[in-house]
GUTI-74352 format. One line per 3 residues: their letters; for each residue x, y, z of N, C-alpha, C. Coordinates in Angstrom, 1 decimal. Layout:
BEGIN
A> X Y Z X Y Z X Y Z | ...
This chain:
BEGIN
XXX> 5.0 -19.6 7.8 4.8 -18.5 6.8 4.1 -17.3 7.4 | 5.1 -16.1 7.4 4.4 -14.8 7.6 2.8 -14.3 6.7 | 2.0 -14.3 7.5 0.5 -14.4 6.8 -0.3 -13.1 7.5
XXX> -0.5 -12.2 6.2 -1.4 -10.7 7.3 -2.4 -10.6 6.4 | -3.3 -10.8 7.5 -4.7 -10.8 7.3 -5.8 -9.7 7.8 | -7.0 -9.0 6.4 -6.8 -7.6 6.6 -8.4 -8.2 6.6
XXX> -9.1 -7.1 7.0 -10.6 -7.6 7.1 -11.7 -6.1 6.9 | -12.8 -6.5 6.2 -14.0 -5.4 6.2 -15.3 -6.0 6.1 | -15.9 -5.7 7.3 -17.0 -6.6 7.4 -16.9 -8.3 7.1
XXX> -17.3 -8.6 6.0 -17.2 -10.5 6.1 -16.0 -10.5 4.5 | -15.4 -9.4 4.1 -14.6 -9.6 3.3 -13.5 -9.5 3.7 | -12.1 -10.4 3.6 -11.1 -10.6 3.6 -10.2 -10.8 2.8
XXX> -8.9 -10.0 3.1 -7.7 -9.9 1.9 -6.4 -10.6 3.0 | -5.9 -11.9 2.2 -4.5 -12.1 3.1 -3.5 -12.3 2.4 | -2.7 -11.5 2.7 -1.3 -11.4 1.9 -0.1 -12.6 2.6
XXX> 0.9 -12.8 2.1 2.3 -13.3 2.2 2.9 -14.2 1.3 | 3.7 -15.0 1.5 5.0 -15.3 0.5 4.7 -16.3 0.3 | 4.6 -16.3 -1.2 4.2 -17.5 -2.0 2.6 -17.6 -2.8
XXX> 2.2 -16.4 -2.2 0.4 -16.2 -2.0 0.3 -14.9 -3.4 | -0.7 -14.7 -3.9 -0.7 -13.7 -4.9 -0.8 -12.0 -4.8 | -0.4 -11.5 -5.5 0.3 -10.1 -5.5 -1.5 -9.3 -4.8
XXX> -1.7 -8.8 -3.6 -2.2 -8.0 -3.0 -2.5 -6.6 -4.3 | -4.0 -6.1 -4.5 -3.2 -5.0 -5.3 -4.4 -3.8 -4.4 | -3.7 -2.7 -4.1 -4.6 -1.6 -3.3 -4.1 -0.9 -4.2
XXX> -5.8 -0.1 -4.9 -5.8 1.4 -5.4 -5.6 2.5 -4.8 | -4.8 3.1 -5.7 -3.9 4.2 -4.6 -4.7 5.6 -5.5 | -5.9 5.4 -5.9 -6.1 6.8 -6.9 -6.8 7.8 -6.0
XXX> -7.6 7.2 -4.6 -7.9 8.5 -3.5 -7.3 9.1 -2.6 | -6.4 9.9 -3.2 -5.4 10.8 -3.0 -5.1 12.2 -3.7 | -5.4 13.0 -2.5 -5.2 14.2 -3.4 -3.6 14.8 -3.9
XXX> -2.8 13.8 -4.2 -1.3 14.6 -4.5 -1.4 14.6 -6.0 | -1.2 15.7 -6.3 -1.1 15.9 -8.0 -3.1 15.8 -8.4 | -3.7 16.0 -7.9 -4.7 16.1 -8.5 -5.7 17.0 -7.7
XXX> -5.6 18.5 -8.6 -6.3 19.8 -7.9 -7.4 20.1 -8.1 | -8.5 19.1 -8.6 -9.5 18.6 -8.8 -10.0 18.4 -7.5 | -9.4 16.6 -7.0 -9.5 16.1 -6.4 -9.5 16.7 -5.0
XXX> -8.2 17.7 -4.8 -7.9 18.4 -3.9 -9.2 19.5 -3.4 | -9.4 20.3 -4.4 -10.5 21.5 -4.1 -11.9 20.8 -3.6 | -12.0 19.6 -4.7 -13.2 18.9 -3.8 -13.4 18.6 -2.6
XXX> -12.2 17.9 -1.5 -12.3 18.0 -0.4 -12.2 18.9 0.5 | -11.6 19.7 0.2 -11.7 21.4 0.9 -12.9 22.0 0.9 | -13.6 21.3 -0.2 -14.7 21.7 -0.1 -16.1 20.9 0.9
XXX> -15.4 19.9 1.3 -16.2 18.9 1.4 -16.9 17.8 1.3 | -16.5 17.9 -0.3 -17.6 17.2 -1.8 -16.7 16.3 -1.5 | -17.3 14.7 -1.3 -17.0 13.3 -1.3 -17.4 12.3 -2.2
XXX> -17.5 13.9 -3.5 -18.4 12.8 -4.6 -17.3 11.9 -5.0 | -16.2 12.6 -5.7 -14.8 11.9 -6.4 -13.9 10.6 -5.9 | -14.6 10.8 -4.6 -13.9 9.6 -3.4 -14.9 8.4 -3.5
XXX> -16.5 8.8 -3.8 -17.0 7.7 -4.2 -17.1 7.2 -5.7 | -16.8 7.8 -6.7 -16.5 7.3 -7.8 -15.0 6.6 -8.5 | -13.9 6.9 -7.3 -12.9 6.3 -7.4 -12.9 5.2 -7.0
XXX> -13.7 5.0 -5.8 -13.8 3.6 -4.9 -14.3 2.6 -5.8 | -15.4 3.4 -6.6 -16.3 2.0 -7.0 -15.3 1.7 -8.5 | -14.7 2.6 -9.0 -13.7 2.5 -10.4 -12.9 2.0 -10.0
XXX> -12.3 1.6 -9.2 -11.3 0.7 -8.7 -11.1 -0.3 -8.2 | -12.4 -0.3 -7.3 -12.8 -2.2 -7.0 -13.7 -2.9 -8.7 | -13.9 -2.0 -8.8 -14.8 -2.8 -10.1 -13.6 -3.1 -11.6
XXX> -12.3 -2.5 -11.0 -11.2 -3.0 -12.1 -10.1 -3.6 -11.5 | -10.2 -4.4 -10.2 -10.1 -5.7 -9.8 -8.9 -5.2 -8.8 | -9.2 -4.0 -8.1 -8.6 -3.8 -6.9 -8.6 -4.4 -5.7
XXX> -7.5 -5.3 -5.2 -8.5 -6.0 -3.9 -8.4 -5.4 -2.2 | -8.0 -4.1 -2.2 -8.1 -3.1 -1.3 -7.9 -1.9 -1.6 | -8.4 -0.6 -1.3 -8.2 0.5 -1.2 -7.3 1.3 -0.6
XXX> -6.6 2.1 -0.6 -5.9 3.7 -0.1 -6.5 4.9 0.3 | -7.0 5.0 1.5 -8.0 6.6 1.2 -7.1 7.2 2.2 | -6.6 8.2 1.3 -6.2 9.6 1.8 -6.9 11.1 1.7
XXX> -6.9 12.0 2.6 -7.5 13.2 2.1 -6.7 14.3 2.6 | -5.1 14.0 2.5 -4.2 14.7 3.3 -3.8 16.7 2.1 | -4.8 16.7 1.8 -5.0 18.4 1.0 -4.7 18.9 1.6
XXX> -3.9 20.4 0.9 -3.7 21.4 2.3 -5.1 22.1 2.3 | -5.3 22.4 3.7 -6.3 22.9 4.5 -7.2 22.3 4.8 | -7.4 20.9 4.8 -8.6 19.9 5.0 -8.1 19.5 6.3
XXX> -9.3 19.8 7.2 -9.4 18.8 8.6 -9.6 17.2 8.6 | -8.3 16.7 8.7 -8.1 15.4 8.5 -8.7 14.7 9.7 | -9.0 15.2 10.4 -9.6 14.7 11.7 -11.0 14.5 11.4
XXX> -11.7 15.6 10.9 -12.9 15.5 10.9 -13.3 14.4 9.3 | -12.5 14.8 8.4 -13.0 14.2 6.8 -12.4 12.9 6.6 | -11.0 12.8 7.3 -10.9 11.0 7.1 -11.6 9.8 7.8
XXX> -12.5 10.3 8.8 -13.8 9.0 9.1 -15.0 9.5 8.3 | -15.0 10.7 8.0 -16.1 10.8 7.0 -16.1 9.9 5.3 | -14.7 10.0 5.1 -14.3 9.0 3.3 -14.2 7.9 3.7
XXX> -14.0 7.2 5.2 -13.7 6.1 5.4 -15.2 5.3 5.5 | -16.1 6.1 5.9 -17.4 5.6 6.3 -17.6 5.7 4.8 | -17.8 6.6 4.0 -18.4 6.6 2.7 -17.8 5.4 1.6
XXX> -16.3 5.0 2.1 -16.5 4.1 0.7 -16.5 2.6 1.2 | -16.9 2.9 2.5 -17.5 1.7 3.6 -18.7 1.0 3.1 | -19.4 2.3 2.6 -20.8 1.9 2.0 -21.0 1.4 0.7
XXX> -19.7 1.8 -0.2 -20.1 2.1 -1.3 -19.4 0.3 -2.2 | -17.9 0.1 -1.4 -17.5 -1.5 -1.7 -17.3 -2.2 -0.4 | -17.0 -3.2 -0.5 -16.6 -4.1 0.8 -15.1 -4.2 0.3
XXX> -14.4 -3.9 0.2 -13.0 -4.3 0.6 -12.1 -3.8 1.4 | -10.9 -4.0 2.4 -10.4 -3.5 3.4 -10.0 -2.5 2.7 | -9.4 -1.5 3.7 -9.3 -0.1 3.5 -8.0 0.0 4.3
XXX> -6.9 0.6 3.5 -6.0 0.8 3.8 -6.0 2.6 4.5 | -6.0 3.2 5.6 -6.1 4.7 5.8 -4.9 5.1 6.3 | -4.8 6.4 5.4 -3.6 6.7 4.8 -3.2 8.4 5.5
XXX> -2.5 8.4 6.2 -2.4 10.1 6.8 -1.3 10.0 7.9 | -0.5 10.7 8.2 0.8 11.1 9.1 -0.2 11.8 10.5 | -1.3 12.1 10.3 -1.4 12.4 11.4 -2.6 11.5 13.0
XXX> -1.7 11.2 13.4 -2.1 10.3 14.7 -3.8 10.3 14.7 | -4.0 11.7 15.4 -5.5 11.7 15.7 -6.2 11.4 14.7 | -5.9 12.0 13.4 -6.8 11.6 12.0 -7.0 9.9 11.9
XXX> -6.0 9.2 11.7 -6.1 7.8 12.2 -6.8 7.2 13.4 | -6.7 7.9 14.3 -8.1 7.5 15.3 -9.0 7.5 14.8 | -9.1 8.8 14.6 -10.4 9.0 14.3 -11.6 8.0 12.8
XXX> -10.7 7.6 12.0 -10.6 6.6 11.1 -10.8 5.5 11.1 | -10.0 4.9 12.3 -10.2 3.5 12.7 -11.3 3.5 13.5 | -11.9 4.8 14.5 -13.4 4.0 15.3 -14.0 3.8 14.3
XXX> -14.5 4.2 13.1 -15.8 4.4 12.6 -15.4 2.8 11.5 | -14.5 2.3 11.7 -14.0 1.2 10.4 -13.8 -0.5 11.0 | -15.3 -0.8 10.3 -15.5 -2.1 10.8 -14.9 -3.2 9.9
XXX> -13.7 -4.0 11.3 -12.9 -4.8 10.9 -11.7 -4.6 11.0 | -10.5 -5.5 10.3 -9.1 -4.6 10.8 -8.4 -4.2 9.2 | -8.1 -2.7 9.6 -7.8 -1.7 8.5 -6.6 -2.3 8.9
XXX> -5.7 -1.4 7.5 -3.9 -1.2 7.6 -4.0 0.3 7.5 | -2.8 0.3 8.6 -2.7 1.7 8.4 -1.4 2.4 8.1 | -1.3 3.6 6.8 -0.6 3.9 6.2 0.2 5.3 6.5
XXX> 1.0 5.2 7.8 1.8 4.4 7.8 2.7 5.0 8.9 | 3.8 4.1 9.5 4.8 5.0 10.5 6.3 4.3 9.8 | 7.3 5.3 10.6 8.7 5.2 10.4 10.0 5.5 11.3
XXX> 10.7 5.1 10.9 11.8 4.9 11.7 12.1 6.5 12.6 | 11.6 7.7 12.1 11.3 8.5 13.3 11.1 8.3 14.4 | 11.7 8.8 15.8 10.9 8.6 17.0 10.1 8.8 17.4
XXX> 9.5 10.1 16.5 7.9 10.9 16.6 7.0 10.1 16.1 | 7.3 9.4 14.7 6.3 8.3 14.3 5.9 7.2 15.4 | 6.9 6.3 15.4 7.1 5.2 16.5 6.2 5.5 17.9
XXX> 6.3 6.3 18.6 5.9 7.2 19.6 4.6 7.5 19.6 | 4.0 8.0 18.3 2.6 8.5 18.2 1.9 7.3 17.4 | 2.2 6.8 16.6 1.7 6.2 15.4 1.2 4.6 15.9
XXX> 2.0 4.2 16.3 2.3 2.5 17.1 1.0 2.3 18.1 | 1.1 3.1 18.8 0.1 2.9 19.9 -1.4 2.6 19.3 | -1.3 3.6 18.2 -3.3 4.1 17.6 -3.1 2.3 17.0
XXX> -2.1 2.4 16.2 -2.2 0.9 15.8 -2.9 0.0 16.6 | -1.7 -0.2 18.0 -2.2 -1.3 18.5 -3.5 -1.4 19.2 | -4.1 -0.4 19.9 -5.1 0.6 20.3 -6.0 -0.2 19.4
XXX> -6.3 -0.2 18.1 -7.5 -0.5 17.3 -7.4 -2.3 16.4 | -5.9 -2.6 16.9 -6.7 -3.8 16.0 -5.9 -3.8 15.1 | -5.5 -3.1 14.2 -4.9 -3.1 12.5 -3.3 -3.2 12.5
XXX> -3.0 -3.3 11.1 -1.9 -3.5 10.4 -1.4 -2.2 10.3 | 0.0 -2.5 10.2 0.9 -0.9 9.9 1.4 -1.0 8.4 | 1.8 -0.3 7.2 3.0 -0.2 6.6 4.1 0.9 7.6
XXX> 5.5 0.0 7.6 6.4 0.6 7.5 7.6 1.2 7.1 | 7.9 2.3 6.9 8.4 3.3 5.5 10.0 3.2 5.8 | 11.0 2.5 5.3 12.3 2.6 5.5 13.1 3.7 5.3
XXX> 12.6 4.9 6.2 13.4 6.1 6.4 12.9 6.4 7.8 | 14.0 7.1 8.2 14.3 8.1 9.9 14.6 9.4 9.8 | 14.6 9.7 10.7 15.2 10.8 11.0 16.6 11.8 10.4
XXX> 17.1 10.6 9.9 18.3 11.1 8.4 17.8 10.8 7.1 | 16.4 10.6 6.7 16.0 10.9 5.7 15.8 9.5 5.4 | 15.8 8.7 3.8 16.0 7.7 3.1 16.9 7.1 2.5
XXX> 18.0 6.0 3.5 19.2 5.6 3.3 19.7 5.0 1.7 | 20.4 5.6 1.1 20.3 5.0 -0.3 21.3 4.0 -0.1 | 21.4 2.7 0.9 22.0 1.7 0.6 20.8 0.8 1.4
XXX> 20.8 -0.4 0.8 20.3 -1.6 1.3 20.5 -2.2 2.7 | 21.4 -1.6 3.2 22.0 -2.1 5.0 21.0 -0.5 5.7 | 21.2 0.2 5.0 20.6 1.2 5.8 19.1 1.2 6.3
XXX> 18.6 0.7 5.2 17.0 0.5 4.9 16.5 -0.9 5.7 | 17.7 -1.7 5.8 17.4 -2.6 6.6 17.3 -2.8 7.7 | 18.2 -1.7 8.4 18.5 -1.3 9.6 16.8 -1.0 10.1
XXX> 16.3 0.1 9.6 15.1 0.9 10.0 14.0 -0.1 10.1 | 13.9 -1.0 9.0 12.8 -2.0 9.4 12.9 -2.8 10.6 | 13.9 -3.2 10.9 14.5 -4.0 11.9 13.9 -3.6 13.6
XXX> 14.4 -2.1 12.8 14.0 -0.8 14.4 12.3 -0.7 14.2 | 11.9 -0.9 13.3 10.3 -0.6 13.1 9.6 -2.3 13.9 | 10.1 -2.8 13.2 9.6 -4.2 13.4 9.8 -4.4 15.2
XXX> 11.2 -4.8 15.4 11.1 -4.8 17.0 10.2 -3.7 17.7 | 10.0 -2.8 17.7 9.6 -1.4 18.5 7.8 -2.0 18.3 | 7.2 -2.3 17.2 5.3 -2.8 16.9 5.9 -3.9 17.9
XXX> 7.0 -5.1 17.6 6.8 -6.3 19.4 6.9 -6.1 20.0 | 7.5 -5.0 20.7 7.2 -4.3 22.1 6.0 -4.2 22.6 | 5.3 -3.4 21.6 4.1 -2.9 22.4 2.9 -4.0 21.5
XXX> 3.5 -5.0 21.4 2.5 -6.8 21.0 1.6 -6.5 19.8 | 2.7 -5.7 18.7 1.6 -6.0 17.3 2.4 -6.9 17.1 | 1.8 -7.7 16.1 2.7 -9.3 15.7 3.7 -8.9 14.5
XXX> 4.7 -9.1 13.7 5.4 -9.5 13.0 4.2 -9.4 11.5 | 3.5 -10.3 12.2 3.0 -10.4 10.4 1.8 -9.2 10.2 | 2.0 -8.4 11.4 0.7 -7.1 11.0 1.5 -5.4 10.9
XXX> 3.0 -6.0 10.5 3.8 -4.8 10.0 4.5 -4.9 8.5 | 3.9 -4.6 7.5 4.1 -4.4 6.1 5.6 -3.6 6.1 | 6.3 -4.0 5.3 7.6 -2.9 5.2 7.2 -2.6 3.7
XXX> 7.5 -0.9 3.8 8.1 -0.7 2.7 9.5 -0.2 2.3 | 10.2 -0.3 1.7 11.5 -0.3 1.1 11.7 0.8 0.0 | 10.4 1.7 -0.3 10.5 2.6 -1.1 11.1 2.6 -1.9
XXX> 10.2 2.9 -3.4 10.7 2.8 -4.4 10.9 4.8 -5.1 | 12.6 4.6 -5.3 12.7 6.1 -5.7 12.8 5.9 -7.0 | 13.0 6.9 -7.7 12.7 7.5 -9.0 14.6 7.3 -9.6
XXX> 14.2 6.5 -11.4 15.9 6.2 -11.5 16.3 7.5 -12.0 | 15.4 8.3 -12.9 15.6 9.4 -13.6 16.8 10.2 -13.0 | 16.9 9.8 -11.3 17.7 10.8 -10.7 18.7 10.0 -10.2
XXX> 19.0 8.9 -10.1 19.9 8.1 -9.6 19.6 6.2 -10.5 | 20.3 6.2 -11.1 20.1 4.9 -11.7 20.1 3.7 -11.2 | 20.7 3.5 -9.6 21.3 2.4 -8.9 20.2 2.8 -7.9
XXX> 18.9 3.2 -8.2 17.7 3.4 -7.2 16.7 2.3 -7.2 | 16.2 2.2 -8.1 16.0 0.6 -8.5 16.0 -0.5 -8.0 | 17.5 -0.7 -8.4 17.9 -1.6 -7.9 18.4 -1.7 -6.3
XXX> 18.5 -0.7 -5.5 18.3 -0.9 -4.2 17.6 -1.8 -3.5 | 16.0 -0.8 -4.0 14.7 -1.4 -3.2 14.4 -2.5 -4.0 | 15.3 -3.5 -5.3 14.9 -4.5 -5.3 15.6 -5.2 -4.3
XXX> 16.7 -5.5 -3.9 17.7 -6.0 -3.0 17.2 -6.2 -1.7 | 16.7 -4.8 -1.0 16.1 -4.5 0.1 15.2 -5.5 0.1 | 14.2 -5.6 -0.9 13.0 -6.0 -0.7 13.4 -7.5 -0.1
XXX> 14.2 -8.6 -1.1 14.6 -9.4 -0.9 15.2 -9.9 0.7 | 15.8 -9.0 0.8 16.2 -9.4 2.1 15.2 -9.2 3.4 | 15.1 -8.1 3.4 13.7 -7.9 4.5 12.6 -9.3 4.1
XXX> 12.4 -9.8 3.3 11.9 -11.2 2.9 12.8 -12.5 3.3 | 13.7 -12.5 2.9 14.8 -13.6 3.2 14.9 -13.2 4.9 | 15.6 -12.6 5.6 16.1 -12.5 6.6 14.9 -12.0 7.8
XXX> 14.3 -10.8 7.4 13.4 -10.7 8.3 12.0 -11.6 8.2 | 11.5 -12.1 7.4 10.3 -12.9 7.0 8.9 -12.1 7.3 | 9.2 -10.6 6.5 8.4 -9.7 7.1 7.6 -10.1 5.5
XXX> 6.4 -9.3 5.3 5.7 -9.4 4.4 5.6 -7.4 4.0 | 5.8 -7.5 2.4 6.2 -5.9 2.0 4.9 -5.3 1.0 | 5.2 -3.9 1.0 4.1 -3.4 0.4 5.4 -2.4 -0.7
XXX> 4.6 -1.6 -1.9 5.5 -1.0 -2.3 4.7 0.0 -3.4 | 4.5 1.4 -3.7 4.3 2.1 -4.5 4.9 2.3 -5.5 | 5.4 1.1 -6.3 6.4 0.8 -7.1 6.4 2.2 -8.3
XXX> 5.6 2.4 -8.8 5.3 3.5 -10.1 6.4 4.8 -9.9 | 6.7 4.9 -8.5 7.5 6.2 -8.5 8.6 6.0 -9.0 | 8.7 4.6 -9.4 10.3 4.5 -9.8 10.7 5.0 -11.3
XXX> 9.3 5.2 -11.7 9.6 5.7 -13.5 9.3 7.4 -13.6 | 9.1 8.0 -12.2 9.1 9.6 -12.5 9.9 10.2 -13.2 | 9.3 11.1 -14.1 10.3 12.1 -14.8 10.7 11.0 -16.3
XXX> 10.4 10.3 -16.6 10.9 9.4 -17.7 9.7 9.4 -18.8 | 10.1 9.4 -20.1 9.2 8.5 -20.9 8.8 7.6 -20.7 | 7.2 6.9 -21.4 7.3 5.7 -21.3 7.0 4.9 -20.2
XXX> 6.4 5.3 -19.1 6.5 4.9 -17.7 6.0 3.8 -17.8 | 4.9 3.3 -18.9 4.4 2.0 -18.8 5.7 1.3 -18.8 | 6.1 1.4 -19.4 7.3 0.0 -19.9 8.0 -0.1 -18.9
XXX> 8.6 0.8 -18.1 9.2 1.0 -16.9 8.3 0.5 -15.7 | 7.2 0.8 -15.5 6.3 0.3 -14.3 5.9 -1.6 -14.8 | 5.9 -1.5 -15.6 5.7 -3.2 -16.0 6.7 -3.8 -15.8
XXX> 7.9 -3.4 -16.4 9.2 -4.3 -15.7 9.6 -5.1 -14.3 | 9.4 -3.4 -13.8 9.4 -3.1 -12.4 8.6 -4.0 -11.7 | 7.1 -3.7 -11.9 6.4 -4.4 -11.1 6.4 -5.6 -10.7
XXX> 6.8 -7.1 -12.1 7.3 -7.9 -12.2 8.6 -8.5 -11.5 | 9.2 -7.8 -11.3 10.8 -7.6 -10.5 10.6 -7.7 -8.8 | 9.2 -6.9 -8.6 9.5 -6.0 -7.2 8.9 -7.9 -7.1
XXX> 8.1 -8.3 -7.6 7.0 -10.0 -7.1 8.0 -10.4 -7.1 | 9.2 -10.6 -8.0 10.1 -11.9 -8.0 10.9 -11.9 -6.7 | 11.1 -10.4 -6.6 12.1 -10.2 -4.8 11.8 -10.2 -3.7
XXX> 10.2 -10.4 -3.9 9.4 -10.7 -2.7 8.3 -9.7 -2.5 | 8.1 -8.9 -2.8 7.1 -8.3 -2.8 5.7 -9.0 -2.6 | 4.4 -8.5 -1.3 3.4 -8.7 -1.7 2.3 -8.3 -1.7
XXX> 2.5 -7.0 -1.7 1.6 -6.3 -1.6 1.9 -4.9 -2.4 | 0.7 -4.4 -3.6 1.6 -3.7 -4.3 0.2 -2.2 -4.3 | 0.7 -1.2 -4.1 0.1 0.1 -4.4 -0.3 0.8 -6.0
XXX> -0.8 0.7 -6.2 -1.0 1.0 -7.6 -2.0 1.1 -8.4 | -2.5 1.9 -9.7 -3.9 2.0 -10.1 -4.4 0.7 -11.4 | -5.2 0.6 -10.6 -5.8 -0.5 -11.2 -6.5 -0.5 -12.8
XXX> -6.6 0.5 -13.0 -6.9 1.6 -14.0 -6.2 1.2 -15.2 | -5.1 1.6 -14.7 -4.3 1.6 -15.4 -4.1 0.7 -16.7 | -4.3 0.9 -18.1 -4.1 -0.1 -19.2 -2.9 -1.3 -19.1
XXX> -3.1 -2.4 -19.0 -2.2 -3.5 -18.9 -1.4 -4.3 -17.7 | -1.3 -3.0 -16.6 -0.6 -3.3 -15.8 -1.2 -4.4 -14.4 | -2.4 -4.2 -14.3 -2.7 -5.4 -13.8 -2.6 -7.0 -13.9
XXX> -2.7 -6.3 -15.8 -2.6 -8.3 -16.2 -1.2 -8.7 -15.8 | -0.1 -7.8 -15.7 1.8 -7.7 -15.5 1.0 -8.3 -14.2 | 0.9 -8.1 -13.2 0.7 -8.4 -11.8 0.3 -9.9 -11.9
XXX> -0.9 -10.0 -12.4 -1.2 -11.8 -12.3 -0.5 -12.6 -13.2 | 0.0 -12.1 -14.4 1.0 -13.6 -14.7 2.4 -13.5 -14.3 | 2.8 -12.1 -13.8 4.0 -12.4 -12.8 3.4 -13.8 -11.6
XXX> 2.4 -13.7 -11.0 2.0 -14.6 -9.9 2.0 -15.9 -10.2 | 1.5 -15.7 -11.8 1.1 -17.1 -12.3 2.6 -17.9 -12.4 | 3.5 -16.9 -13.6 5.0 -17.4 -13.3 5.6 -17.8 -12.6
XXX> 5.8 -17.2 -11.1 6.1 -17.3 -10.0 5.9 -18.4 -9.1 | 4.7 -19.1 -10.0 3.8 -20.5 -8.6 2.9 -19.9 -7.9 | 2.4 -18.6 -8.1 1.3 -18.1 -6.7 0.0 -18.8 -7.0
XXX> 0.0 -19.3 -8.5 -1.2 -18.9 -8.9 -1.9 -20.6 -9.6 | -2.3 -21.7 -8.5 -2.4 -22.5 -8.8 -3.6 -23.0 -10.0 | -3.7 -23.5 -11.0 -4.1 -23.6 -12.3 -4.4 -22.7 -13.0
XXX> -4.0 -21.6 -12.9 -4.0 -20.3 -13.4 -5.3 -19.6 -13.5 | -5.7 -20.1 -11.8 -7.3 -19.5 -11.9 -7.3 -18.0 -11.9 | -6.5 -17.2 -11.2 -6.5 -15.5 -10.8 -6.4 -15.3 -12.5
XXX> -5.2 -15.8 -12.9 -5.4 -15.2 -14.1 -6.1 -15.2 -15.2 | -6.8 -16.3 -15.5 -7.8 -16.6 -16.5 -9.1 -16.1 -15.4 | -9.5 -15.6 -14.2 -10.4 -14.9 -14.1 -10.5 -13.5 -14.5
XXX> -9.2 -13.0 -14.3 -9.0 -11.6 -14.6 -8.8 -11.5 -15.9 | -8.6 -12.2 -17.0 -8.6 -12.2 -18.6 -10.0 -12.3 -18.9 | -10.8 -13.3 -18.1 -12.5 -13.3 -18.8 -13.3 -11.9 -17.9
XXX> -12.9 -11.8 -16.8 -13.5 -10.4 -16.2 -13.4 -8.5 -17.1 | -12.0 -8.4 -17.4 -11.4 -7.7 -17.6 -10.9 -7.2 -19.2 | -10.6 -8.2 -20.1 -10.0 -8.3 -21.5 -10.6 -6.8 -22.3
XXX> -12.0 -6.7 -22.6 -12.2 -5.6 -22.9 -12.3 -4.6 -22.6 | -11.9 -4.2 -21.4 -11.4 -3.1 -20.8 -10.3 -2.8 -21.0 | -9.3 -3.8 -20.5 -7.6 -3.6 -21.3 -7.4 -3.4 -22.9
């Protein structure tokens, strides 16, 4: 059994197949929120510490910290949010930025082994990205697109993981410390999108025995209704293998969708995750 195991200080998160849905808050990020955005430009790391703690305290069991804003020195401010919400919860930390050095710079100051978010079937990624990985210890997500973009068929996407996966054993990250993602696109613009990255997902599971991560929610952009859409969905992405899922924990209902998908599933032996998260949680939802 493919088993990746993520660490912060004496807290530990291990994901894989058959095991329960992983859930990392994805809400410290400045895309779509110019709030959030001007604060870091500014330097203010207040919003980064009240997301952290609003998200482990609504049963996130790792974090996302990005601070990729235009005009923010990612070099200098992503070990600065990474130390800050270091202090503030103990759970691993996923660090999230395209650019190489910023990730260095991220991983010295981050005790234990981070995932890091993320490289791709580019040769520029592979080339720059892979090394800092191995260099420090951590986990990668890998993004199933290249250099021709994101293949909208299931052989394509499988292709890239394949190339991502071999290329981290080369340079001796293991198999089970490369997350794929299979990306989930939006149906609003293509209806058979969906259903792709459920397929993909499956197989990269079946064939490669890789363990996956997935930002599922983009799949309901542009739509009414996204709950009903993201609840389906999310459900779907666990059944095909999915185990590791990006998403706001926040969010009304959709966490409970996460644990009785596990429960249904068999993850979730006497239905402890979920009857903890109903007596933790119920009046909040």
């Amino acid at each position: 059994m493919t088993r990746t195991v993520l660490r912060r200080g004496s807290c530990e998160v291990i994901m894989g197949p058959g095991m329960p849905t992983v859930i990392i808050g994805e809400k410290i990020n400045p895309t779509g929120r110019k709030k959030f955005a001007q604060a870091l430009l500014n330097g203010d790391l207040s919003l980064v510490r009240e997301d952290a703690l609003a998200q482990v305290g609504a049963g996130a069991d790792m974090l996302d910290v990005n601070v990729g804003a235009a005009g923010v020195n990612e070099v200098e401010l992503l070990p600065k949010a990474v130390k800050l919400v270091s202090e503030v919860v103990d759970v691993p930390l996923c660090i999230d930025s395209s650019n190489p050095d910023a990730l260095a710079a991220a991983l010295e100051v981050y005790e234990g082994k981070a995932l890091v978010n993320s490289v791709c079937g580019k040769a520029a990624s592979l080339e720059k990205v892979l090394p800092v990985v191995k260099a420090y210890g951590a986990a990668v997500v890998g993004l199933c697109m290249d250099d021709q973009g994101i293949p909208g068929d299931v052989d394509g996407r499988v292709r890239i993981a394949v190339k991502i996966l071999e290329r981290a054993e080369q340079l001796g990250i293991p198999r089970e410390d490369v997350l794929i993602d299979c990306l989930a696109m939006t149906v609003s613009s293509d209806h058979m999108a969906g259903r792709v990255t459920l397929e993909t997902l499956g197989r990269i599971s079946r064939e490669l025995k890789a363990n996956t991560i997935l930002g599922a929610s983009n799949v309901s952009f542009g739509l009414p209704d996204r709950w009903s859409i993201n609840a389906a969905y999310f459900s779907m992405a666990i059944q095909s293998g999915l185990t590791s899922l990006i998403m706001d924990p926040n969010a009304p209902g959709l966490r409970r969708i996460v644990k009785a998908t596990d429960l249904l599933m068999g993850y979730d032996e006497f239905a402890m995750n979920y009857l903890t998260d109903y007596r933790q949680f119920t009046e909040n939802d």
